[in-house]
N, C-alpha and C positions, 0 to 999 in steps of 0.2 A: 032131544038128547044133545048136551051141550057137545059140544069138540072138543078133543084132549090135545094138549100140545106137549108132545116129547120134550123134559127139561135138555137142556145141553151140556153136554161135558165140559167142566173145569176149565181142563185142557185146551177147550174150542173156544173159550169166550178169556181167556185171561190175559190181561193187557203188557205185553212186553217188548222190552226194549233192548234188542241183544246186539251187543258188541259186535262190529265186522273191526275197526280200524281203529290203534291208537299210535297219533303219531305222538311223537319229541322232538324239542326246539331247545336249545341251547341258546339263549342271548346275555349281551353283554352290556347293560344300555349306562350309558356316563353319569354320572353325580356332577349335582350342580356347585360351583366355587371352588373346584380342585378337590372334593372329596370331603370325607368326614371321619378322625379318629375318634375311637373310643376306646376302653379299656384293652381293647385283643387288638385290632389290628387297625388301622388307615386306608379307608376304601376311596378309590375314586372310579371307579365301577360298581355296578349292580349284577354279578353274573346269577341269572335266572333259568329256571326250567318251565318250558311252557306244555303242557300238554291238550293233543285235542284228540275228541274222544268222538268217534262217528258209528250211529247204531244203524241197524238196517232200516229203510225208509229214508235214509237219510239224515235223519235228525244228529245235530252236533252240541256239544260242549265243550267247554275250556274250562282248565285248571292251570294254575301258576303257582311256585314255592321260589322262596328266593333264603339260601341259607344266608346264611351270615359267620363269618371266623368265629368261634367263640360263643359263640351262640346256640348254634347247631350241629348236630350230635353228626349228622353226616356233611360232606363238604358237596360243591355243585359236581364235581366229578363223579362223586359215589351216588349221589342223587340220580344222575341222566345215567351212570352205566346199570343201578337197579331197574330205573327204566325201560328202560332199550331194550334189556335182558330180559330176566323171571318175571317184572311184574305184570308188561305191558303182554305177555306173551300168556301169562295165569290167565287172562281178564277173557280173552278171545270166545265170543260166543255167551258170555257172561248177561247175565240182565240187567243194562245202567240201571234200573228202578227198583233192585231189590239190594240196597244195599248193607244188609245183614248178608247176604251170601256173595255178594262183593270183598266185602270186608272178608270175610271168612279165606276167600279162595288168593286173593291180598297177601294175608298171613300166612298161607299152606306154602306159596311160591315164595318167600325169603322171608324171616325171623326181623324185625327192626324196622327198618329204614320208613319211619313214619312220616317225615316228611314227603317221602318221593311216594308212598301212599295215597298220603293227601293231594298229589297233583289227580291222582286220576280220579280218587272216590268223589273231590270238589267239581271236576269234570263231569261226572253222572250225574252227579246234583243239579247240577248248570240246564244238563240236557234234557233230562229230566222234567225241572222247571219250566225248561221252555217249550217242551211235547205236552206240557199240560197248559202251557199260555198263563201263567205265574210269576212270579218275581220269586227266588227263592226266601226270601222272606216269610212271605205266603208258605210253599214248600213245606219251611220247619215251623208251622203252625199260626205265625203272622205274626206282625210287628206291632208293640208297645210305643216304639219311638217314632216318630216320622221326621224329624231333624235329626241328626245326629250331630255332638260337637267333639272336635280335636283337643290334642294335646301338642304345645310347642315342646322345644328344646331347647338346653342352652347345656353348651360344652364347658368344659376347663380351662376355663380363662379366667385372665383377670378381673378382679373385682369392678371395676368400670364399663369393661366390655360385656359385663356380662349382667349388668344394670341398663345396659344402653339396647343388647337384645331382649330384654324380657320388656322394656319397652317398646320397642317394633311392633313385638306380638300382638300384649296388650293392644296397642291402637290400631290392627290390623281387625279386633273381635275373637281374638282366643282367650281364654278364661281361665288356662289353668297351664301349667308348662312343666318340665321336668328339669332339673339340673345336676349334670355329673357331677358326681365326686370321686375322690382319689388322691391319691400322694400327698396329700398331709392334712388334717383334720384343720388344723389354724386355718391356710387356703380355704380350706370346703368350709369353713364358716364366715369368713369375710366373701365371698362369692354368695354365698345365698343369703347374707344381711341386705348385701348391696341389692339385690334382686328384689328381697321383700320392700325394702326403701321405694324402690323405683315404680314399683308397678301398686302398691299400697296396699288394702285391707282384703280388698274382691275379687281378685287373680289368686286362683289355688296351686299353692308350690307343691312339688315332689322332691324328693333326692335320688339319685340311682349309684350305687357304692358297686355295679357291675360284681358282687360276690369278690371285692376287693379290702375288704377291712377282716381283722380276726373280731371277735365278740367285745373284750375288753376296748377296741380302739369303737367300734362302732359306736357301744354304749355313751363314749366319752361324746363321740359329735353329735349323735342324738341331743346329749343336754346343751351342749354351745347352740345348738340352733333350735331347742325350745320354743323363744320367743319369738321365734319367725313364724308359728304357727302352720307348719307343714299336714298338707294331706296324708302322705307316707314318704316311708325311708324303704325304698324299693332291693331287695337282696343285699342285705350289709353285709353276709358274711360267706364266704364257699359253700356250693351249691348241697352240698353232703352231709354238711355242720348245722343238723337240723338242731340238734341239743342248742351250741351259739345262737342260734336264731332265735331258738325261744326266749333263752336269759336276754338276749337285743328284747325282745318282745316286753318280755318282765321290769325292766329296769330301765326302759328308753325314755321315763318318763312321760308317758301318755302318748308320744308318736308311732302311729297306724305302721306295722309291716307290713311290709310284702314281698311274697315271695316270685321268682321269676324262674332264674337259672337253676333252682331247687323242681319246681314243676316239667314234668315230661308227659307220663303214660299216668291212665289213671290210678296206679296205687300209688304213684310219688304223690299224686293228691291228698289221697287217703293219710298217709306217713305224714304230710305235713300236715293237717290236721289235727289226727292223734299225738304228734307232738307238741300242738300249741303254739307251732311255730312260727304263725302269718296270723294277722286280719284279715287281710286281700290278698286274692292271689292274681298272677295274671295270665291269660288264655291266648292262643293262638291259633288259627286254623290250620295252618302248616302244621306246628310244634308236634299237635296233641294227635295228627294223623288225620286230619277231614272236620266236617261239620259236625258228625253224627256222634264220633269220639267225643270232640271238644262243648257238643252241648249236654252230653253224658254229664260230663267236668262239672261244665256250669251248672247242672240241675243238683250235681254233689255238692260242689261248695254252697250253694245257695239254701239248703237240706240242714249244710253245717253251722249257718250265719256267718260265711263268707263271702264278702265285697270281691266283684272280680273287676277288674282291666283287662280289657280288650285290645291285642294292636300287635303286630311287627312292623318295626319304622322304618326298613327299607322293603318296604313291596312294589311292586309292579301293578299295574291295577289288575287286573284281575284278581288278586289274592287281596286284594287291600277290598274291593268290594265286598268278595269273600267275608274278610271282617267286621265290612260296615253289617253287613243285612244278618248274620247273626248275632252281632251284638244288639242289634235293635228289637229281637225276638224277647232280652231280657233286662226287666228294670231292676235285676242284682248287678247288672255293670253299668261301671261307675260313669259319668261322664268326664268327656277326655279322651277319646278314644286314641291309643298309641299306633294305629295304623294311620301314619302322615308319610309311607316312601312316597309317592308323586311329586310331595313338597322338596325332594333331595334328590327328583333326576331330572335331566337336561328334556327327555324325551320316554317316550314308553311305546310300547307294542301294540296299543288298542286304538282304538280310531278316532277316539277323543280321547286328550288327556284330563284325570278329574280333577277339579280345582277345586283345593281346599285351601287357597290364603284367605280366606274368608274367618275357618275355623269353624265353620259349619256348615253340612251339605243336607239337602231334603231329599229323601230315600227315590229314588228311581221306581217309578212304576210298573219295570218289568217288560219282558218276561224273563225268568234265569237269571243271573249276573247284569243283565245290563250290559254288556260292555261286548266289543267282538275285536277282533284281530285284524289289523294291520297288517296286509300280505308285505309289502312293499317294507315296513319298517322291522317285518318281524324277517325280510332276507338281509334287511340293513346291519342288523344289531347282532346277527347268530355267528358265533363261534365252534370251531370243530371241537 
């Protein structure tokens, strides 16, 4: 007579990872060359939120969001007091590894604040990953790309300097750059002539209009820069003016939209879509509230025949890896990825800083993020 083995309950065998501690960090780490303007504001700081998320047994992760003026919907102060407050205090006893009832319990403790979200749900990710000896890559089903390559910048400047940095790049090994625009279409078309001259046929341009043009002016610089043969004209009109976007779309003369500052939560997705209003949109880990939201997105647009971009350009690494390892899960985003903060600060909070003046980085092995924290730099750089 064989021998019976009593199955085991659920409950006895099922693997979790519950929440004892989350802390928040407040830092403030310097930008390189005195800062960088763009259409909202002149940063010469990076003020960032660091979160670390410790389960029972010990195991840890890290999440990082870095808002930006203009950009994001909450500032660094609404960010760390959501934190501190309702969200970090929802999560308590919570299981990092089920992040459907993460999310859920997220949402029950404050309405919005998707960024400061995303510090903690990228932190279980993180922990997660590395309780199971993975690179989060792996994690969200494993990686297409094992290189990933950058996107340069070039600000609002003059047509020479701004021929003179798109060459840097170029012979630096970046391949594709973005270039603002703003305050007057004639400017924004002598800036990106001079660009395309300089760097010649194989460097792919962008324009970013930061939701600075109305429809009719867009339209007009779309056709002056035609023949520069642009990959996209990145948000030309306010973030709202989905109807504007479309007729940009209609009438740009064959250059690719995309939408940025139009994009939030997933039904601004949906809405841009259904209105026709982009080619490409672009994604963020932060923006969209975590990994799990933002590859929702990406498996939507990509559903729709939508080309995504990947990036926020001022991150800290932790969040900038963040972007690297799910953008590498999918070959609907484009290459270029727009997550280059490291490239724009003096220093960071992780224990290596990652370099990317190359323009392109090979995926880290894992496990998690890859990256860990700086005790010493992260008491250096925190603000009350």
């Amino acid at each position: 007579m064989s021998a019976q083995v009593a199955p085991r309950r659920i409950s006895e065998t099922r693997w979790k990872l519950a929440i004892e501690r989350v802390e928040v960090f407040g830092v403030a780490v310097p930008l390189a060359g005195g800062g960088f303007k763009n259409a909202y504001v002149t940063k010469t700081v990076q003020k960032s939120a660091v979160v670390r998320v410790t389960a029972a047994g010990g195991a840890v992760g890290l999440g990082n969001i870095d808002p930006s003026p203009g950009y994001s919907t909450e500032t660094i102060e609404e960010s760390l007091a959501a934190l501190r407050g309702k969200l970090a205090a929802g999560v308590i006893g919570a299981d990092a590894a089920n992040i459907h009832v993460l999310n859920a319990r997220l949402d029950a403790a404050a309405p919005g604040f998707l960024d400061a979200k995303a510090a903690i749900e990228m932190a279980c990710v993180d922990l997660t990953a590395r309780a199971l000896g993975v690179p989060v890559y792996a994690y969200l089903g494993g990686a297409v790309k094992e290189r990933l390559m950058f996107n340069a910048w070039i600000g609002i400047v003059p047509p020479g300097e701004a021929a003179a940095e798109g060459r840097k790049w170029f012979e630096r090994g970046f391949r594709s750059a973005k270039i603002k625009v703003g305050g007057g279409i004639e400017a924004d078309r002598d800036r990106v002539k001079a660009v395309r001259e300089a760097v010649g046929a194989t460097m792919a341009l962008r324009i970013d209009a930061n939701a600075g043009y109305d429809a009719d002016t867009a339209i007009r610089l779309a056709r002056l820069v035609q023949a520069c043969d642009l990959q996209l004209f990145e948000q030309p009109v306010a973030a709202g003016d989905l109807t504007g976007m479309a007729r940009v779309r209609r009438e740009a003369g064959g250059v690719p939209i995309m939408a940025d500052e139009s994009i939030l939560d997933h039904a601004s997705l949906i809405a841009v879509i259904r209105a026709g209003a982009a080619d490409i949109v672009k994604l963020k880990v932060m923006k969209q509230g975590g990994f799990h939201r933002a590859a929702a997105m990406l498996a939507t647009a990509e559903a729709a025949g939508v080309r995504c971009v990947v990036g926020h350009g001022f991150g800290l690494g932790v969040n900038t890896m963040a972007e690297i390892m799910l953008a590498a899960t999918s070959a609907n985003v484009i290459d270029g990825l727009e997550c280059v903060g490291p490239l724009k600060t003096v220093d960071d909070i992780t224990t290596e800083k990652l370099d990317l003046g190359a323009g392109v980085l090979a995926l880290p092995p894992g496990p998690g993020l890859g990256v860990a924290l700086d005790e010493a730099k992260l008491a250096r750089y925190r603000f009350a």
